[in-house]
C-alpha positions as CSV (number, residue, x, y, z in Angstrom):
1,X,0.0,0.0,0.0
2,X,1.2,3.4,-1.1
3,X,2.4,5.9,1.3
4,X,1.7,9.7,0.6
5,X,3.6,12.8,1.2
6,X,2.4,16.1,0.2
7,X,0.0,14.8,-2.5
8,X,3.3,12.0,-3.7
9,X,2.8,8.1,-3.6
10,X,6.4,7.0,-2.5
11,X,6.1,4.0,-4.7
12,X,5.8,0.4,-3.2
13,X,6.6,-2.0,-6.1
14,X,9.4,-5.1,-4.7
15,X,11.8,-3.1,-6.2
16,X,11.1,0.1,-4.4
17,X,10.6,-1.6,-1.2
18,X,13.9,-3.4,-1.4
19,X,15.8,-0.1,-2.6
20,X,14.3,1.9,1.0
21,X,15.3,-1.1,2.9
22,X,19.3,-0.9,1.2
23,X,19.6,2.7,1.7
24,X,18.0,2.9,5.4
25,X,20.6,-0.2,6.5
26,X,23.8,1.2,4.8
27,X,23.0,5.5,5.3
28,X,22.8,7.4,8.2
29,X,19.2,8.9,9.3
30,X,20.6,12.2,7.6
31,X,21.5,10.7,4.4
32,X,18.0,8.8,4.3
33,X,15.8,10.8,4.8
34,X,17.5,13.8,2.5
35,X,17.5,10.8,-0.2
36,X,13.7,10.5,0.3
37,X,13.5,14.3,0.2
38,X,15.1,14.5,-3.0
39,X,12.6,12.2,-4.3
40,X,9.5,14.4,-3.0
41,X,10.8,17.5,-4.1
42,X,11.8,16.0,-7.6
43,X,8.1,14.6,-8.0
44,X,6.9,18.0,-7.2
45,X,8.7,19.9,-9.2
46,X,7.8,17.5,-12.0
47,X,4.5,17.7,-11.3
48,X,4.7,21.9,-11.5
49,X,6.6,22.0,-14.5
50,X,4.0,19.1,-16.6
51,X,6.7,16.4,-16.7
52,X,5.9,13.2,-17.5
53,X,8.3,10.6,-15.5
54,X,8.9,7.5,-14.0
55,X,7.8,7.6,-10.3
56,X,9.9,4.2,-9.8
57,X,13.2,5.1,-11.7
58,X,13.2,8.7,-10.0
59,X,12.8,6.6,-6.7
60,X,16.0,4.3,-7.1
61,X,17.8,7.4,-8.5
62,X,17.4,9.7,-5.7
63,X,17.5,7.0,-3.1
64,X,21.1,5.8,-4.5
65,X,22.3,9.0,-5.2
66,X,24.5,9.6,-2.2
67,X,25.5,6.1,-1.4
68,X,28.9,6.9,-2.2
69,X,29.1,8.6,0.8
70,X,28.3,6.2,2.8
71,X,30.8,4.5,4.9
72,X,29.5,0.9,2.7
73,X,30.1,2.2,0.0
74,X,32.8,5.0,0.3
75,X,36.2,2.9,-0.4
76,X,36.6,3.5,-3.7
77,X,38.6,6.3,-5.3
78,X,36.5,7.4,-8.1
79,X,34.3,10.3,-7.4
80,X,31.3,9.8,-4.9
81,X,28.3,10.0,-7.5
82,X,30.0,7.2,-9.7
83,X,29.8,4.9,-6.4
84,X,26.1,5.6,-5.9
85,X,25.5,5.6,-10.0
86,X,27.3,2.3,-10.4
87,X,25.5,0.2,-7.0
88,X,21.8,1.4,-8.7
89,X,22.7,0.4,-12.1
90,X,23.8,-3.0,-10.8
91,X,20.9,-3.5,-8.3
92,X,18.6,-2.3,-11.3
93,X,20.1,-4.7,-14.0
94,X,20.1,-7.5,-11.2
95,X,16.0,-6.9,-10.7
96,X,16.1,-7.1,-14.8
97,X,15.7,-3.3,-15.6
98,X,18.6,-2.9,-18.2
99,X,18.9,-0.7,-21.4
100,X,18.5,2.7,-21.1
101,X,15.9,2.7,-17.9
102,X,19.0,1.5,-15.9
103,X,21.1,4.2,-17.8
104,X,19.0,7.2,-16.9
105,X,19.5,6.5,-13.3
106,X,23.2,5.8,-14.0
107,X,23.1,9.2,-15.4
108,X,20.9,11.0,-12.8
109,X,22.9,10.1,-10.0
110,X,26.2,10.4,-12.1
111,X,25.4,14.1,-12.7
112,X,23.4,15.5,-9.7
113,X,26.4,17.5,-8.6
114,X,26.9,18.8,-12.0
115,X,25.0,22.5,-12.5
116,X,22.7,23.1,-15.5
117,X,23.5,20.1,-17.8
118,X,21.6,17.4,-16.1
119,X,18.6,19.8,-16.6
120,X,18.1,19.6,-20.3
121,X,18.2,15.8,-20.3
122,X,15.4,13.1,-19.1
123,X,12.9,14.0,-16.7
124,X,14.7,10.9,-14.3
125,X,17.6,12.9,-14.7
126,X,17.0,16.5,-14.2
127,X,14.6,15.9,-11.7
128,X,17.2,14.5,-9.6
129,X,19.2,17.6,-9.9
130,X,15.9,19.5,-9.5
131,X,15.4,17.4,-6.1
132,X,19.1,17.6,-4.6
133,X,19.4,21.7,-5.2
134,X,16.4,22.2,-3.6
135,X,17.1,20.0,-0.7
136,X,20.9,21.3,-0.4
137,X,20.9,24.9,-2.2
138,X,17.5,25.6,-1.3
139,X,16.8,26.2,-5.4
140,X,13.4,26.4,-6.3
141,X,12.6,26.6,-2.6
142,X,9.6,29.1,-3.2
143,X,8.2,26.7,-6.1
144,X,7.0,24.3,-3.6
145,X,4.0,25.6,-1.8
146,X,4.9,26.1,2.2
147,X,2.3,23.6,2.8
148,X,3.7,20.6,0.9
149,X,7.2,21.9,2.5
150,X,6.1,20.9,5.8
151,X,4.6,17.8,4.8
152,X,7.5,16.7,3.2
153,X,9.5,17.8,6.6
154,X,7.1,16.4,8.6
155,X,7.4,13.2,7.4
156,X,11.5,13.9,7.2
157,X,12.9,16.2,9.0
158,X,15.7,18.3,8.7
159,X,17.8,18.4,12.3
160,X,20.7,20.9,11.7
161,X,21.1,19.2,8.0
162,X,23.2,21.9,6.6
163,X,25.9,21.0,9.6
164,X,25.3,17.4,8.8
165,X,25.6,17.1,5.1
166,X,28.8,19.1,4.8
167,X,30.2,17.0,7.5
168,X,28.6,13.7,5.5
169,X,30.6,15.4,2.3
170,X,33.3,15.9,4.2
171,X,33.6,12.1,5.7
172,X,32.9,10.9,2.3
173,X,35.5,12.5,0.2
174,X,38.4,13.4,2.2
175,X,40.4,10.0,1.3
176,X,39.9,10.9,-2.4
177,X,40.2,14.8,-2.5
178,X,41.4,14.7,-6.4
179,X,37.9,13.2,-7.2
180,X,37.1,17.0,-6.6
181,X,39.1,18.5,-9.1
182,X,36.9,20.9,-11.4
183,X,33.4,19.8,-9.1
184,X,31.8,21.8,-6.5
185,X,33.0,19.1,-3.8
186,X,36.3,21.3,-3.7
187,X,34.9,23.6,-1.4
188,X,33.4,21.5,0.7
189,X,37.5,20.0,1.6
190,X,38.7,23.8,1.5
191,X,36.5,24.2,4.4
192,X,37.0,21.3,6.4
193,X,40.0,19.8,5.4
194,X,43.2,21.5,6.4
195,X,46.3,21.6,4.4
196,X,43.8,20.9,1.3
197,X,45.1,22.2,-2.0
198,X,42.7,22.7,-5.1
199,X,43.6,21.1,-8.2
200,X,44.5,24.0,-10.4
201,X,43.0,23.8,-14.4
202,X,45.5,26.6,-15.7
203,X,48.1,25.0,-14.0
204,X,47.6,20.9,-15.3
205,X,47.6,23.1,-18.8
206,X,51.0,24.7,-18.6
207,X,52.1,21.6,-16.2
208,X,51.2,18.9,-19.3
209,X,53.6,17.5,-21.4
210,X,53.2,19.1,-24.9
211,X,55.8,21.7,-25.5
212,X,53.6,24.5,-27.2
């Protein structure tokens, strides 16, 4: 049986069910419920803008989406979104979703740190995006009506999550901090990590080993 958020059926297919139960056991509270967040504020947003999209794949893509934070999941050293992009396109292909279903979440959670370009893709994709900058940068914060922004924080709420997400960043990129070269993550280790040093584009240019 569905549940409903702010006028959104979290979906409740075998698949869905088994992707809430993966993410709760291997994220903290934090990381859950902003994954769930994403979801309902990327449904929404669909819904205001006339999108037509795949409730299911939008689940699995926000739900997965920072999974590469996770402590689980966190020991590899490619960039964060790859780990999350890479566990739902396997868990996807292993419930038989392949083909490009599988590679629009790939892509979605691949891209959700990336401004503007994941936008003018498919709605699983930009919605995403639309989902994880409202949740984090507060964009499009006034296009969801105040009472379907308390429902949705009602039914996940947001303890000091601007503390806690920087500090989840933080934990799940410092062992790979040239995953961050070019990407927004930078900032988050020039914060918090000291003795951090930004990769430098001019510099890998004029450092690189054509003569010219």
């Amino acid at each position: 049986m569905n549940q409903w958020i702010a006028g959104v059926a979290i979906p409740d297919s075998a698949l869905a069910r088994e992707a809430t139960e993966l993410v709760r056991e291997a994220a903290s509270p934090l990381l859950f419920d902003h994954s769930r967040r994403v979801f309902l504020w990327g449904a929404l947003r669909g819904r205001e803008q006339g999108t037509d999209f795949d409730a299911e794949l939008l689940y699995v893509g926000a739900m997965f989406h920072d999974l590469g934070l996770t402590e689980r999941f966190r020991g590899s050293q490619q960039r964060f979104e790859l780990d999350g992009a890479d566990e739902a396109r396997s868990f996807l292909h292993a419930h038989g979703i392949t083909g490009d279903a599988a590679d629009r979440v790939w892509t979605g959670i691949a891209l959700h740190t990336t401004p503007e370009i994941p936008l003018h893709m498919a709605p699983e994709i930009a919605l995403v995006t639309r989902g994880v900058e409202l949740d984090v940068l507060g964009i499009g914060y006034d296009l969801v009506p105040d009472e379907q922004r308390a429902a949705v924080v009602a039914a996940h709420p947001r303890p000091d999550f601007k503390n806690g997400i920087l500090a989840a960043f933080t934990r799940g990129i410092e062992h790979r901090p040239g995953t961050t070269f070019g990407n927004v993550k930078a900032d988050v280790l020039a914060h918090f990590v000291p003795g951090f040093v930004r990769g430098d584009f001019v510099e890998v240019i004029k450092d690189s080993a054509w003569p010219e």
